[in-house]
C-alpha positions in Angstrom: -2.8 -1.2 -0.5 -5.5 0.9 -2.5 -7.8 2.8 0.3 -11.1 1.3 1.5 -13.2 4.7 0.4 -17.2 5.1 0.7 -16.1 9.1 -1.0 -13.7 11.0 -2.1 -10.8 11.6 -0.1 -8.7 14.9 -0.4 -5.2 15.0 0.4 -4.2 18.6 0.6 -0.7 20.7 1.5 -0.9 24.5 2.5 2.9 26.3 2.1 1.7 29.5 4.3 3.9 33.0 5.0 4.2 31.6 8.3 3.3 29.0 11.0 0.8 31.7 12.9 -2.8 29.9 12.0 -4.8 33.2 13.1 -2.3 35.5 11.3 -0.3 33.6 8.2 -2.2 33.1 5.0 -1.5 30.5 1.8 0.8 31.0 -1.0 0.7 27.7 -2.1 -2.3 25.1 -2.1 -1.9 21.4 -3.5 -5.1 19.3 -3.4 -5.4 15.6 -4.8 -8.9 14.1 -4.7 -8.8 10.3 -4.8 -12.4 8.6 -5.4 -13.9 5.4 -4.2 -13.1 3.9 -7.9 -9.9 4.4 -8.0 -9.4 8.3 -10.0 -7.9 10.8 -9.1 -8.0 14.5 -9.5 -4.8 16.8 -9.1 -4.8 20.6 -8.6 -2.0 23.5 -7.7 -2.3 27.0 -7.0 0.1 30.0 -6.4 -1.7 32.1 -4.1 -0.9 35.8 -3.6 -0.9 36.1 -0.2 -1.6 39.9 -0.2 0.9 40.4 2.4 4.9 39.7 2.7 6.2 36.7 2.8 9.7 36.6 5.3 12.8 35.8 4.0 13.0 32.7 6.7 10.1 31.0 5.4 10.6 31.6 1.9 14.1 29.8 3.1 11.9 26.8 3.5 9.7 26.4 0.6 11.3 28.5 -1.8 8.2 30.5 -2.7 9.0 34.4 -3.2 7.1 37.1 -2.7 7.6 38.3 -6.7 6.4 34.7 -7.2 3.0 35.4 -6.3 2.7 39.5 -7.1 0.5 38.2 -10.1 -1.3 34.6 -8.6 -5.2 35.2 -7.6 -5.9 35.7 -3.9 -7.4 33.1 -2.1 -10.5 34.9 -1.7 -10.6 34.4 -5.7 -10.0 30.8 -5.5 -12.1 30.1 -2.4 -14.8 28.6 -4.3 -12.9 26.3 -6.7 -11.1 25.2 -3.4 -14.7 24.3 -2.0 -16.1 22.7 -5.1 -13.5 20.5 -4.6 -13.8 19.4 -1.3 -16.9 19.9 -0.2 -18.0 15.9 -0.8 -14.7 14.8 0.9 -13.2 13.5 3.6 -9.7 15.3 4.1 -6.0 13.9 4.7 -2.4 15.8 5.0 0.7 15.6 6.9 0.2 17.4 10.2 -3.3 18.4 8.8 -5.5 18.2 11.9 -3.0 20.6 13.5 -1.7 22.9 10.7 -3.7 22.7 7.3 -7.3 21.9 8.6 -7.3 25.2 11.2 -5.5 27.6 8.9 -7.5 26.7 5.8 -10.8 27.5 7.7 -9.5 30.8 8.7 -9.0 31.2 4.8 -12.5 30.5 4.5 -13.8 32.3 7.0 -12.0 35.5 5.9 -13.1 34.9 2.2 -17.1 34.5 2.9 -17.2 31.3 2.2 -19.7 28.9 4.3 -17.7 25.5 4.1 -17.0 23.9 7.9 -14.5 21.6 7.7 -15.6 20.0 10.6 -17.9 18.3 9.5 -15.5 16.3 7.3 -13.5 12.9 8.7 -10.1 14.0 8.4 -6.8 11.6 8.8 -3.7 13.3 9.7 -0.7 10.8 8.1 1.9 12.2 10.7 0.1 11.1 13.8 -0.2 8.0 12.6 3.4 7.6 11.7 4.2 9.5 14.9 2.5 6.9 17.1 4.2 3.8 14.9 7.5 5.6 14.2 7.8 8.9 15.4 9.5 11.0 12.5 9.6 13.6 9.6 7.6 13.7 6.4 11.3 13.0 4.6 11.9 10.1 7.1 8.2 8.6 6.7 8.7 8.7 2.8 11.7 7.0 3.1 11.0 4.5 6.0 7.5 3.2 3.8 8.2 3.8 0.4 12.1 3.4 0.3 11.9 7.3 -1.7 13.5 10.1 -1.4 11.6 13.2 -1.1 13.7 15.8 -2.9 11.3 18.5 -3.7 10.3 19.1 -0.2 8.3 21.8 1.1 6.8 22.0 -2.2 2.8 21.3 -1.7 2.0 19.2 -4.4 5.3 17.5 -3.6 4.3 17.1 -0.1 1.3 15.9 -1.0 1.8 13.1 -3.4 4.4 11.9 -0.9 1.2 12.0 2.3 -1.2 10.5 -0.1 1.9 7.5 -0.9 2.8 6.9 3.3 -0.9 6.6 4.0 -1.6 3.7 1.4 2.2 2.3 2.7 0.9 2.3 6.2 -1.8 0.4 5.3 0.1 -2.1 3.9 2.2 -2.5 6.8 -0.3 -2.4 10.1 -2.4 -4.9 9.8 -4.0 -3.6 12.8 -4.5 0.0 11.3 -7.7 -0.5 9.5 -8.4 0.6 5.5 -11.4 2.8 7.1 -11.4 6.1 6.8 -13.7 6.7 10.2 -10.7 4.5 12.4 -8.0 6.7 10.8 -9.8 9.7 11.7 -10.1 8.4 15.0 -6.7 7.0 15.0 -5.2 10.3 13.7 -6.8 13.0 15.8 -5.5 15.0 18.5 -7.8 15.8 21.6 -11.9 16.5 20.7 -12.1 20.3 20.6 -15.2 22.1 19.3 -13.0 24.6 17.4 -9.8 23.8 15.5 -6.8 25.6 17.5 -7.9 24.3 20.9 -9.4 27.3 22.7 -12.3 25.2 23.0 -13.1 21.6 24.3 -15.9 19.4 25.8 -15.9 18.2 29.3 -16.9 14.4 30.0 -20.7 15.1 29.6 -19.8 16.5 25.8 -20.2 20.3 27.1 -17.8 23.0 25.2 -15.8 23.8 28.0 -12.9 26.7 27.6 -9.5 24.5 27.7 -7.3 28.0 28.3 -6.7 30.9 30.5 -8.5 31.6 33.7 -11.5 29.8 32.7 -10.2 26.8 31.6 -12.7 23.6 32.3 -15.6 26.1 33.1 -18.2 25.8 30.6 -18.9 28.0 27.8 -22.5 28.5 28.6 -22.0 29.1 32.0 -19.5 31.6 31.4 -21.2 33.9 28.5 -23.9 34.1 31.3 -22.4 35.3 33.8 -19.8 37.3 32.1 -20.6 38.8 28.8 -17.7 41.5 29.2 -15.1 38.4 29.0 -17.7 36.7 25.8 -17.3 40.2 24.7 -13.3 40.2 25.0 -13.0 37.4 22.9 -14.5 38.1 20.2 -12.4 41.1 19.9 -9.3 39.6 20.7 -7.0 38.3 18.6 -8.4 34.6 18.5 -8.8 32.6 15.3 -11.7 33.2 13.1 -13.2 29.7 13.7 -12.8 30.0 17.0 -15.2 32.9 17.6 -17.3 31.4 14.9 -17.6 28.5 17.6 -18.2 30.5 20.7 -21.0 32.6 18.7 -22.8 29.4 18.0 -22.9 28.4 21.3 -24.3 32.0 22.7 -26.6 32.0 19.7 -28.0 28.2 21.0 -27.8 29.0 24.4 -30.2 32.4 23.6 -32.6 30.4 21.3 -32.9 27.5 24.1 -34.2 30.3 26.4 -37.1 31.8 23.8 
């Protein structure tokens, strides 16, 4: 089953130095665009990551640190990588918890104004995770009777998320060809930021979901401690994160002019 698209879709795959979303940085990013007629536009980058990459995780994806000496940075791709996107709804395998947040911190850290938030994103592996509860491998296999054998590859990866998704459609009929229900069907808890730090009470107020605060609201908190406001955006929370929290001291100050 084709998807039901109103825009362009993007299915992306990050390979990363690590699985740290505020630390670990891309050397490998896969995007396929799919339109609402059917096309469909391919791209992969080697990305240096301009630090090491471990010997465990090049284990996994095979990507060496002499592999990428010579790629551009991701600072220098940034802008193709928002061209691309930036009229899209996004998609991946683990996305909403993995790709999403971690890609935003690439952002972030390369000047480039692009929230990803405010695109419908569909992770493929919660959806398979509430229907079948396995691996990308497994998934590839179980709907399209494949075998994945360049895995941990991204464009790989990729191609095989982009080929479940359309599989699962063909097989729920009660998971719809909409890409607003499999957002919604595919996401994790509401938070305001992307790691969690932050999330919204039952009134829709950013409330703080960790630590010693946790279910206090934001506002509340930045007023009557601006020491522990302070902390935060010094510590070593994601970029998005305290891109997040200063929005929310920045509305809370402009409410009081």
């Amino acid at each position: 089953m084709e998807l039901n698209l109103t825009k362009p879709i993007c299915f992306f795959d990050l390979e990363t130095t690590g699985t740290n979303v505020a630390k670990d940085r891309i050397v490998e990013i896969s995007i396929l665009k799919v339109f609402p007629n059917g096309n469909k536009e391919s791209h992969t980058w080697r990305v240096n990551p301009e630090m090491p990459i471990p010997p465990s995780t090049t284990a996994v994806h095979g990507i060496t640190n002499e592999m990428v000496e010579n790629e551009p940075t991701f600072k220098e791709l940034a802008h193709k990588v928002q061209e691309l996107m930036k009229d899209s709804d996004l998609a991946g395998y683990n996305s909403n918890r993995f790709d999403i947040p971690l890609l935003a911190e690439e952002l972030l850290r390369a000047e480039v104004d692009f929230d990803l938030k405010k695109a419908k994103a569909v992770d493929v592996q919660t959806i398979f995770h509430k229907k079948e509860k396995r691996t990308l491998e497994a998934a590839f296999k179980f709907y399209c009777d494949k075998d994945l054998t360049d895995a941990h590859s991204a464009e790989a990866d990729t191609n095989a998320t982009y080929e479940v998704l359309k599989a699962q459609l063909d097989r729920y009929e009660d998971v719809e060809n909409d890409i607003n229900f499999l957002s919604t069907f595919s996401a994790h808890k509401n938070y305001a930021d992307f790691a969690g730090f932050v999330g919204y009470n039952k009134q829709g107020e950013e409330v703080f979901s960790f630590g010693k605060h946790r279910g206090k609201k934001v506002t509340d908190i930045i007023e009557k401690e601006p020491g522990y406001f302070g902390w935060l955006l010094n510590a070593d929370f994601p970029l998005y994160t305290k891109k997040v929290l200063t929005r929310i001291k920045l509305s809370q100050l402009n409410n009081k002019l």
